[in-house]
RONULO-395230 format. One line per 2 residues: number of its first residue (from 1); for each residue x, y, z of C-alpha. Coordinates in nm, 2 decimals, padded with zeros to 4 digits. Layout:
<rs>
NUM	X Y Z; ...
</rs>
This chain:
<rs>
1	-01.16 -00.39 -03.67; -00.94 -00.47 -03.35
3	-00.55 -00.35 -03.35; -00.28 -00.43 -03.55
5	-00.19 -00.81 -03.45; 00.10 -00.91 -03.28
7	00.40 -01.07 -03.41; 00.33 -01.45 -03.44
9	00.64 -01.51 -03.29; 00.53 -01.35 -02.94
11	00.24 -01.62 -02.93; 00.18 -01.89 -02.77
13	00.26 -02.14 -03.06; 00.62 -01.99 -03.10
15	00.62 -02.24 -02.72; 00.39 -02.45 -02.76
17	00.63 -02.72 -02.66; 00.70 -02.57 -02.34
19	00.64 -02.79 -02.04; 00.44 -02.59 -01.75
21	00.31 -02.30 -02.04; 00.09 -02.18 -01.78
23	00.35 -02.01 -01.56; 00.49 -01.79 -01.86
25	00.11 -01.72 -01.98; -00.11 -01.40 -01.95
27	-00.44 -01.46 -01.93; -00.77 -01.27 -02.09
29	-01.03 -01.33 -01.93; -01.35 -01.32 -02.10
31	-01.73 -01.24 -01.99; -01.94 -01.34 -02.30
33	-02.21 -01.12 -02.22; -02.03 -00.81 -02.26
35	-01.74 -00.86 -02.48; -01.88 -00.83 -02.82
37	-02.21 -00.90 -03.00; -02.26 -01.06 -03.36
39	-02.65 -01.08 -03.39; -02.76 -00.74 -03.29
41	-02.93 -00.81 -02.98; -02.81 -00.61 -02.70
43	-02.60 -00.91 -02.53; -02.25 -01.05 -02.63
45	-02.21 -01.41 -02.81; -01.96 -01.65 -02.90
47	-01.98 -01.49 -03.26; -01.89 -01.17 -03.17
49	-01.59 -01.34 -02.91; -01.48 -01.48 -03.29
51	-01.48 -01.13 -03.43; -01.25 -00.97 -03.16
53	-00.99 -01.26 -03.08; -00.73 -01.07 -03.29
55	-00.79 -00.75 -03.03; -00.61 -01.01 -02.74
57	-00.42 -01.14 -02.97; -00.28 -00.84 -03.03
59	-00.26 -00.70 -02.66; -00.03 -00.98 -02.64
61	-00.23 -01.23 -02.39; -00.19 -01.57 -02.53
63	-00.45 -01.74 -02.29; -00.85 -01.68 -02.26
65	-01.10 -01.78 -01.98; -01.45 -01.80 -02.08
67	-01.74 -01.71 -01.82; -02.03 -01.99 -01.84
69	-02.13 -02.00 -02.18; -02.32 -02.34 -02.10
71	-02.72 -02.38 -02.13; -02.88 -02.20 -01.84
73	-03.19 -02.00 -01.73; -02.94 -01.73 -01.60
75	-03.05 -01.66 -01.29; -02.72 -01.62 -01.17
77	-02.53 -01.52 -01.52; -02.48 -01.89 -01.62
79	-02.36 -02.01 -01.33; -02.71 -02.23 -01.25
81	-02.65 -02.47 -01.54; -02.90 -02.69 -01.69
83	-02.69 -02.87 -01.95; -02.33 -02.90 -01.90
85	-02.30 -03.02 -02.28; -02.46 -02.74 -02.48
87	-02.42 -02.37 -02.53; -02.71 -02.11 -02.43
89	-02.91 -02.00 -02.73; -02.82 -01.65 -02.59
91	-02.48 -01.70 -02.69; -02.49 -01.92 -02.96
93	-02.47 -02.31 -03.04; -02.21 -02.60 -02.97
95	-02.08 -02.56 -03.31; -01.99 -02.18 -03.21
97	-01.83 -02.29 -02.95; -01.59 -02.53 -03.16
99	-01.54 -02.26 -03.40; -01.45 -02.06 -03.11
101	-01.21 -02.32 -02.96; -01.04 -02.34 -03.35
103	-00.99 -02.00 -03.40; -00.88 -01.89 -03.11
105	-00.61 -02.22 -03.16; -00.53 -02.10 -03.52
107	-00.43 -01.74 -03.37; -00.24 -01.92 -03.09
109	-00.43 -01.87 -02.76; -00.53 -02.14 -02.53
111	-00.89 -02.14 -02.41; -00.98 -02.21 -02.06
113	-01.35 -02.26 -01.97; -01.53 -02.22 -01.69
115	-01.62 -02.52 -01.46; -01.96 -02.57 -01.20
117	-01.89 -02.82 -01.00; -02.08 -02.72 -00.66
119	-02.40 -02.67 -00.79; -02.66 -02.72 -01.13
121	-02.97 -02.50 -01.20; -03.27 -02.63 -01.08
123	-03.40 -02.69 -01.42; -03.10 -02.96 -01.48
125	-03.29 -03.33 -01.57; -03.07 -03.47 -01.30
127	-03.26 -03.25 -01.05; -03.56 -03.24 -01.22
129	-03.56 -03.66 -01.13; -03.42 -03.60 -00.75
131	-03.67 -03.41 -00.65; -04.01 -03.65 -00.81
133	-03.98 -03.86 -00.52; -03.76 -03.95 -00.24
135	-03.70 -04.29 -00.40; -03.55 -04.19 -00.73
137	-03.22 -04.31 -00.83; -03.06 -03.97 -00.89
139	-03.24 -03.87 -00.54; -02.89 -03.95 -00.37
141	-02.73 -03.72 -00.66; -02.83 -03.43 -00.43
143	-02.80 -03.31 -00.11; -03.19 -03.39 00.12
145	-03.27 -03.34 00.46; -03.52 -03.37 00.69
147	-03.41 -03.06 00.91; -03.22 -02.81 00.78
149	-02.87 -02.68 01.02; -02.79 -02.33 01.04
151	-02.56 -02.30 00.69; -02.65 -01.99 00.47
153	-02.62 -01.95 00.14; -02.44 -01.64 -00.02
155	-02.62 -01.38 -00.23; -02.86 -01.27 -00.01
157	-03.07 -01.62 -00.02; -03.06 -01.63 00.39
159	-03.08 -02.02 00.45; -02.88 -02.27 00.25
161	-03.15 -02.50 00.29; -03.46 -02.46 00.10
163	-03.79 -02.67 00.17; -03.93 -02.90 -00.10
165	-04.32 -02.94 -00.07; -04.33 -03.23 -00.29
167	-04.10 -03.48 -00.10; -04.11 -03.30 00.23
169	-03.76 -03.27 00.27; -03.49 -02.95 00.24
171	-03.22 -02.94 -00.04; -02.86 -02.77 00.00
173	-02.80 -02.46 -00.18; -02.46 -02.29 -00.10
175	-02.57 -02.00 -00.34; -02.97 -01.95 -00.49
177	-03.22 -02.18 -00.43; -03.21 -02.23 -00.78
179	-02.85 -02.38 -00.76; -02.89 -02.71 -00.61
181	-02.59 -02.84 -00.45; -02.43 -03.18 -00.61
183	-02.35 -03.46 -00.37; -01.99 -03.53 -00.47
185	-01.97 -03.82 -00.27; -02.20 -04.02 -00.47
187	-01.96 -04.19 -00.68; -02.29 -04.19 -01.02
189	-02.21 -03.77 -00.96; -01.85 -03.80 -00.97
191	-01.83 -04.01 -01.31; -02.11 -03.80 -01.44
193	-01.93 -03.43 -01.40; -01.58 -03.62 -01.50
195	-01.79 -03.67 -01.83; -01.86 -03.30 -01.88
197	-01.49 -03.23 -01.84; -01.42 -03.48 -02.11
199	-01.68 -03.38 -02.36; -01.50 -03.03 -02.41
201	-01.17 -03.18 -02.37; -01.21 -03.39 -02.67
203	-01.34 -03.08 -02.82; -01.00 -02.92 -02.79
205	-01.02 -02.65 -02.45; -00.70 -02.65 -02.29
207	-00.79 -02.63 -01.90; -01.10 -02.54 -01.71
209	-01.12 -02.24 -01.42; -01.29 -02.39 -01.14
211	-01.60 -02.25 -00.95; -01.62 -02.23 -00.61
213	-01.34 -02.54 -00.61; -01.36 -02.55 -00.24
215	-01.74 -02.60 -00.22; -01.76 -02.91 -00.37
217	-01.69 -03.10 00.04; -01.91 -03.03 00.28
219	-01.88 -03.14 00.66; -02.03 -03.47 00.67
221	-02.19 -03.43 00.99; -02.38 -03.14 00.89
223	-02.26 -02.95 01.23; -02.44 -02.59 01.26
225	-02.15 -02.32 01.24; -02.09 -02.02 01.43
227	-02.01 -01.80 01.21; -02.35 -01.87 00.97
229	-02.46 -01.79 01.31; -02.34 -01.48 01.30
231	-02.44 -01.43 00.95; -02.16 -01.51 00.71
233	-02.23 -01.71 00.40; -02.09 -02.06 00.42
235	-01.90 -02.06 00.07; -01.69 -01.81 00.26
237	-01.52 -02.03 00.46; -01.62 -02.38 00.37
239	-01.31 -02.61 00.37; -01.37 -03.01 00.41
241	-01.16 -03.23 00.33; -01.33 -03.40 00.08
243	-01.29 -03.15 -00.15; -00.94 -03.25 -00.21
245	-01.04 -03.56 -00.32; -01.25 -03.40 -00.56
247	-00.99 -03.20 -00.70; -00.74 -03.53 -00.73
249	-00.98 -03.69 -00.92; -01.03 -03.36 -01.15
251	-00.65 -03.32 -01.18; -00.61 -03.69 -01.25
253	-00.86 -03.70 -01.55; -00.69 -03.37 -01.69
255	-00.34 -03.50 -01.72; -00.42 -03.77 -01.87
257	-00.50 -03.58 -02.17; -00.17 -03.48 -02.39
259	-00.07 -03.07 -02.44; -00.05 -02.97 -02.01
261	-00.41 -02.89 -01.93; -00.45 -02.68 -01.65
263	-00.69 -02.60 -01.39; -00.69 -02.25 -01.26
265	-00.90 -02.25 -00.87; -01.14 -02.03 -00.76
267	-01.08 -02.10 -00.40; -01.23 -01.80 -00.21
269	-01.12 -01.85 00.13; -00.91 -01.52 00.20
271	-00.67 -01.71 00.37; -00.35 -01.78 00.17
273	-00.24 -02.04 00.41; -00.56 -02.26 00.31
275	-00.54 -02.16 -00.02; -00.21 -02.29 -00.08
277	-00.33 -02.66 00.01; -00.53 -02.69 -00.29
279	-00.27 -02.72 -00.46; -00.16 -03.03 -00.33
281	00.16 -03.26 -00.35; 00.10 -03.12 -00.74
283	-00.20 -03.34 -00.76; -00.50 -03.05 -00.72
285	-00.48 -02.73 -00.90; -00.25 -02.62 -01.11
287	-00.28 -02.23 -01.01; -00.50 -02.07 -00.75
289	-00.69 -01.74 -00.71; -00.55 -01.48 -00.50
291	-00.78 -01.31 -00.38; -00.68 -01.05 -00.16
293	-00.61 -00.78 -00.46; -00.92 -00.76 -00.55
295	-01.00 -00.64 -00.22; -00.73 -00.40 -00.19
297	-00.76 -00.03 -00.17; -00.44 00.16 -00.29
299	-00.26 00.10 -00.02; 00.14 00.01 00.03
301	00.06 -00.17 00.33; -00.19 -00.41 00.22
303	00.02 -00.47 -00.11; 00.33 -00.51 00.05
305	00.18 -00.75 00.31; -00.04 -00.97 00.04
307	00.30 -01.02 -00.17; 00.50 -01.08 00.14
309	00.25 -01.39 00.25; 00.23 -01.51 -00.14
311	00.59 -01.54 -00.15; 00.67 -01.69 00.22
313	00.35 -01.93 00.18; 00.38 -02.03 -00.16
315	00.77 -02.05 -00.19; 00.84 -02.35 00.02
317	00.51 -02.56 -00.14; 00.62 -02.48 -00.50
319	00.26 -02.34 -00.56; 00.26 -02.12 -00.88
321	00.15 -01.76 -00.79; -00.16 -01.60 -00.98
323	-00.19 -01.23 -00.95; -00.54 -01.06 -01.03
325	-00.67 -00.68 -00.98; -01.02 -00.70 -01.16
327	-01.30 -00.99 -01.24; -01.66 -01.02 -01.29
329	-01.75 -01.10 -00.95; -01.57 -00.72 -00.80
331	-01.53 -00.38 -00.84; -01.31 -00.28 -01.15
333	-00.94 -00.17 -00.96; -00.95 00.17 -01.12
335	-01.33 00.24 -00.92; -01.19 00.07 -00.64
337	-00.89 00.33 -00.67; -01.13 00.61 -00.61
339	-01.15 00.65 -01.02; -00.78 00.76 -01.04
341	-00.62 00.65 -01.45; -00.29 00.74 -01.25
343	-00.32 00.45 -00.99; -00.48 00.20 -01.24
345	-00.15 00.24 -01.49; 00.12 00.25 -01.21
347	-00.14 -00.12 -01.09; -00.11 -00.22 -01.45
349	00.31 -00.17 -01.37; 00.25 -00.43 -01.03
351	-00.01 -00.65 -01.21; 00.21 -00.74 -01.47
353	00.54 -00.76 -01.33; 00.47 -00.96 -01.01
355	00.62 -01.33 -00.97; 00.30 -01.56 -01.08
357	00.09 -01.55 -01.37; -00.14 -01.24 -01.43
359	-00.51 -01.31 -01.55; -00.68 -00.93 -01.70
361	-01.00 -00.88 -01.67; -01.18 -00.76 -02.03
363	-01.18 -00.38 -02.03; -00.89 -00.34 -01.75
365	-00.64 -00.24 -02.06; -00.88 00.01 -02.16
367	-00.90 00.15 -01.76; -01.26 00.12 -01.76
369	-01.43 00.21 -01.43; -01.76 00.04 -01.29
371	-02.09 00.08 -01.54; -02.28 00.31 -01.28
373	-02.66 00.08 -01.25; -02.98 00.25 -01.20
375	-03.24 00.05 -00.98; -03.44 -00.06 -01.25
377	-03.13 -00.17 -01.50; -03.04 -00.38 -01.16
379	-02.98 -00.79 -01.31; -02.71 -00.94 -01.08
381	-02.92 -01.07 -00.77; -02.54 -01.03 -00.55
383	-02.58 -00.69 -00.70; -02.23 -00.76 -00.91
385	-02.33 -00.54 -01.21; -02.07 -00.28 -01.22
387	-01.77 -00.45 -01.32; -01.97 -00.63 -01.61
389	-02.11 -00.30 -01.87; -02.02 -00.40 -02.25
391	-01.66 -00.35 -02.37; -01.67 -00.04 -02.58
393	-01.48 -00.10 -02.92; -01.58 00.27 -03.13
395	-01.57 00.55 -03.05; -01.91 00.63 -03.19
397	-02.23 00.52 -03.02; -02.30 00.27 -02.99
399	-01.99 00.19 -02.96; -01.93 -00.12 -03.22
401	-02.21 -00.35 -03.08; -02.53 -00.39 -03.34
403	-02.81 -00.24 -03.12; -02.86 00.07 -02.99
405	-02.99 -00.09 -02.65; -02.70 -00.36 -02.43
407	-02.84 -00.54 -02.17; -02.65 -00.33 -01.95
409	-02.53 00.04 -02.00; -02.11 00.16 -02.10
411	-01.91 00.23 -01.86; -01.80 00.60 -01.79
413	-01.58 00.75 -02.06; -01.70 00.48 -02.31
415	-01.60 00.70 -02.65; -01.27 00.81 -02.48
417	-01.14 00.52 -02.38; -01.29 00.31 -02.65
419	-01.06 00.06 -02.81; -01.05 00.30 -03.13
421	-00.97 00.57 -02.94; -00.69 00.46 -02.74
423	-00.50 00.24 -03.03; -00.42 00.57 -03.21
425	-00.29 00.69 -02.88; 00.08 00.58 -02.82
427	00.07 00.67 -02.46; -00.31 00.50 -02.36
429	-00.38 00.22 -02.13; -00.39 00.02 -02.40
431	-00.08 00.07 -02.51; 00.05 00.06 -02.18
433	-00.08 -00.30 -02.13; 00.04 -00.37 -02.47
435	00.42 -00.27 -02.41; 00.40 -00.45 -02.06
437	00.33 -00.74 -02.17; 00.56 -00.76 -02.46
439	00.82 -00.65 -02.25; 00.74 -00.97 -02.00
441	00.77 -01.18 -02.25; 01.09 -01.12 -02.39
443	01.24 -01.11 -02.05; 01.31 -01.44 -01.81
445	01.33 -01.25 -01.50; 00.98 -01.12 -01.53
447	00.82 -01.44 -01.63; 01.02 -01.69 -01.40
449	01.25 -01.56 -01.21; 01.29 -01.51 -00.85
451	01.13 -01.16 -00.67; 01.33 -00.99 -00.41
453	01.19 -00.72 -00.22; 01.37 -00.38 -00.17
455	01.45 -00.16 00.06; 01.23 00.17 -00.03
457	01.02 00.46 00.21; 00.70 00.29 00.32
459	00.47 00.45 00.11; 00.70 00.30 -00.19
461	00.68 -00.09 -00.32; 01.02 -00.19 -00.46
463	01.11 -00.50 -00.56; 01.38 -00.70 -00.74
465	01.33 -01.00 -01.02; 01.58 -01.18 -01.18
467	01.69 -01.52 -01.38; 02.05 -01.54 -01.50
469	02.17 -01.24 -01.65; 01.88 -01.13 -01.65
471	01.80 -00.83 -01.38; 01.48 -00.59 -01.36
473	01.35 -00.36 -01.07; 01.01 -00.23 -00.99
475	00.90 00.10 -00.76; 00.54 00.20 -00.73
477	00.49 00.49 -00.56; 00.15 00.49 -00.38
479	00.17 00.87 -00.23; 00.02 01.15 -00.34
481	00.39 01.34 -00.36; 00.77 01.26 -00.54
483	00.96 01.05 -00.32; 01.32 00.94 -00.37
485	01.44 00.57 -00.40; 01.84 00.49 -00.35
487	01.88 00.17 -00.55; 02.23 00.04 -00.59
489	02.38 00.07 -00.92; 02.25 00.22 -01.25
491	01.92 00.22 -01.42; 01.74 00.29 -01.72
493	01.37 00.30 -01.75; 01.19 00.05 -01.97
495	00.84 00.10 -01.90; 00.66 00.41 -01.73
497	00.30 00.39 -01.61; 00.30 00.80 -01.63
499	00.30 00.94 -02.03; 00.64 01.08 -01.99
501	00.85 00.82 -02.21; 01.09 00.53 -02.14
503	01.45 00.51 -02.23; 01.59 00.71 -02.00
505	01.81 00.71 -01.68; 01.67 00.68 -01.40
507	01.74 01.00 -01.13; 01.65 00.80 -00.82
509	01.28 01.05 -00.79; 00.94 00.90 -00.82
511	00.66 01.08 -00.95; 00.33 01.07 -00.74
513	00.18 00.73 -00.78; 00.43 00.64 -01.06
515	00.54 00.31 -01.09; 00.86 00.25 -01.34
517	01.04 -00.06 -01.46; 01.41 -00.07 -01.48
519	01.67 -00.27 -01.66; 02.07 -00.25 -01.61
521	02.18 00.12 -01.77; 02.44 -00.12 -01.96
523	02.15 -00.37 -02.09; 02.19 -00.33 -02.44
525	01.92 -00.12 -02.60; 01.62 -00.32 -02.71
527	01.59 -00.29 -03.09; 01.29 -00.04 -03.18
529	00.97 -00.21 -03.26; 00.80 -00.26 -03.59
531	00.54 00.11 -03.55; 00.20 00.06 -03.43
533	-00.05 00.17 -03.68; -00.39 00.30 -03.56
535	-00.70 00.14 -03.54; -00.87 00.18 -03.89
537	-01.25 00.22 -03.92
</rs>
């Protein structure tokens, strides 16, 4: 069984008539592969999603974002689709999927799904028909040359241009040759994907996270690039104006649908300044990607600086923030971190106290580090297995799933830091994440309000946020040593990353790599929570 669930009125139906829900929400986000499996077979399935909803539920999170779970033949993990409007047999059936979308409503959690617009799989019909002949009508739905230019494709594939023997001409692939690009500016394409976003509107989802949303325009021209030239992938840096048109047209179709859809961008340009333009005049994406985080090494610097450009940048164009440590695509923060718990629960402290909305990557609550992949257990052709080993739920092998074999192995510390073990520990992870976010959701400053850095030594992050009466301060200490922090005025401590206990004054001293969150030493004492019972078996 999951946790104990939370209290209904922390969920998201206690506001569901909120306008602009997304800023106030935390999101969960799920990789179906490795969260939990119902039918014994080694690799996770909408079923066993089903079964552990009431574990975010009770972490607090009130939003989910589902990895592909669309019909595929997976050589890149669902992301080379073949049917837009089915489910893999892998993971289940359509009708899982609406049972999916319904119970995850009745517990009050929105459901965001992922979205491929760039590319299909090769074994899509439409592509299937564009490549019998260079005079098919969905030839045009494609992109065909006669030379290729000097564009390459990320994941290793060298060339994004691939030659077809059949028709004698090359075909754009920004990713696997098995990933076709679409042609977006064929208007047949455009009507076609807006179809595929209605089908699972109607069927209830409550936003989409977009794939490679800045993919979706490519130069016209086809003009060779210097820096493929020098070797980079183009999806690194690809950023045509056309794909804002895409995105209107997206954004357009989504609000016309009632309950404020959102669309969450992957725009992986690590550039904020570009990124902030997807958002448009509030006519693109709702939130986008921050990807500098999942980068970082614990450093001050490179924190300090990534939140000082978010802020400036981001500020002045009224784009909403999103903060992110972990996803499927990068190294779990805690390996990043050199392995160090202490680091990933002071990060948990930043992650979820930041201005913006925080997404949590499945297994961050439980500190998992990076499944460690032998050659021959390799599956990921970008080599992107680490941060994707099954979600350990027992403590007992194996672990709550039904085989004895997963399609990938547990991470390090799988029975320790099993979601058993840790909910019968009041000062794990879990309960860290847990407090955190119950804690951000009771208080106005940490959900809206505005952040003010503070003056602090530089290996120490300080910062200020507050909305109305409501005032909170946060101080990560990134050395390996106590420094001291001189804050004006009194505080108490609400929340410490390090096992020491809340509730208490604060002396001004920081533990090494501690992070704390205070509140006014005359805030009236928050009444004691309703006592956490353990996990049972």
């Amino acid at each position: 069984m999951p946790g104990p669930p939370a209290d209904p009125s922390q969920t998201v139906e206690a506001t569901r008539d909120t306008s602009l829900w997304w800023k106030s929400a935390v999101v969960y986000q799920i990789y179906p592969r490795s969260f939990a499996d119902a039918n014994g077979d080694g690799v996770g399935d909408l079923a066993g999603i089903i079964e552990r909803l009431d574990h975010v539920r009770a972490l607090g999170a009130d939003t989910i974002w589902i990895s592909p779970i669309y019909r595929s033949p997976m050589a890149d993990a669902g992301y080379d689709i073949s049917d837009y409007c089915d489910v893999d047999p892998v993971f289940g059936s359509l009708a899982d999927a609406d049972r999916l979308i319904g119970e995850a409503h009745a517990r009050g959690l929105r459901v965001l799904l992922d979205f491929v617009p760039n590319h299909t799989s090769d074994q899509h019909p439409w592509f299937i028909e564009s490549r019998s002949s260079r005079d098919n009508p969905k030839r045009d739905w494609y992109i065909w040359r006669d030379q290729p230019n000097d564009w390459r494709a990320a994941l290793g594939a060298g060339s994004a241009w691939t030659w077809d023997e059949a028709t004698g001409q090359y075909y754009l692939h920004l990713f696997l040759p098995q990933q076709p690009d679409l042609n977006w500016r064929n208007p047949e394409v455009v009507q076609a994907m807006h179809g595929v976003l209605r089908f699972w509107l109607d069927r209830g989802v409550d936003g989409f996270r977009i794939d490679v949303a800045h993919c979706t325009g490519k130069d016209p021209t086809f003009a060779d690039h210097p820096r493929c030239l020098a070797g980079e992938p183009l999806a690194d840096f690809n950023d045509d104006p056309y794909s804002h048109e895409v995105l209107r047209g997206i954004r357009k179709l989504v609000d016309s649908y009632p309950g404020d859809r959102v669309l969450v961008g992957e725009v992986n340009i690590r550039s904020t300044a570009t990124v902030v333009q997807y958002y448009g005049a509030g006519d693109e994406l709702h939130m986008s990607f921050n990807f500098p985080p999942l980068d970082a090494p614990w450093d001050p610097v490179v924190f300090r600086t990534c939140i000082r450009e978010v802020d400036a940048l981001l500020q002045p164009a009224q784009a909403w923030p999103t903060w992110v440590l972990s996803n499927h695509d990068n190294e779990r923060h805690r390996t990043r971190y050199g392995g160090s718990m202490r680091r990933a629960r002071a990060a948990a402290v930043m992650l979820l106290t930041l201005r913006g909305t925080p997404f949590i990557f499945q297994g961050e609550e439980l500190g998992l580090e990076d499944v460690v992949v032998e050659p021959g257990q390799r599956v990921d052709p970008g080599g992107r297995d680490g941060p994707r080993g099954p979600i350990p739920w027992d403590f007992a092998p194996p672990h709550g799933w039904r085989a004895a074999r997963t399609w990938l192995p547990f991470p390090p510390e799988a029975a320790t830091l099993s979601v058993q073990s840790q909910w019968s520990q009041p000062s794990s992870m879990l309960h860290l994440y847990r407090t955190l976010i119950e804690t951000r959701r009771a208080s106005p400053a940490l959900r809206l309000g505005s952040w003010e850095e503070l003056p602090s030594p530089p290996e120490v992050l300080a910062y200020r946020r507050r909305h109305g009466d409501d005032d909170r301060v946060v101080c990560i200490n990134f050395a390996e040593r106590p420094l001291p922090i001189d804050l004006e005025g009194d505080w108490r401590v609400a929340i410490d990353s390090l096992p020491e206990g809340p509730d208490r004054r604060f002396d001004g001293m920081l533990q090494p790599e501690q992070a704390v969150l205070l509140e006014p030493l005359h805030r009236p004492r928050p009444q004691p929570q309703q006592q956490r019972q353990p996990l049972q078996p």
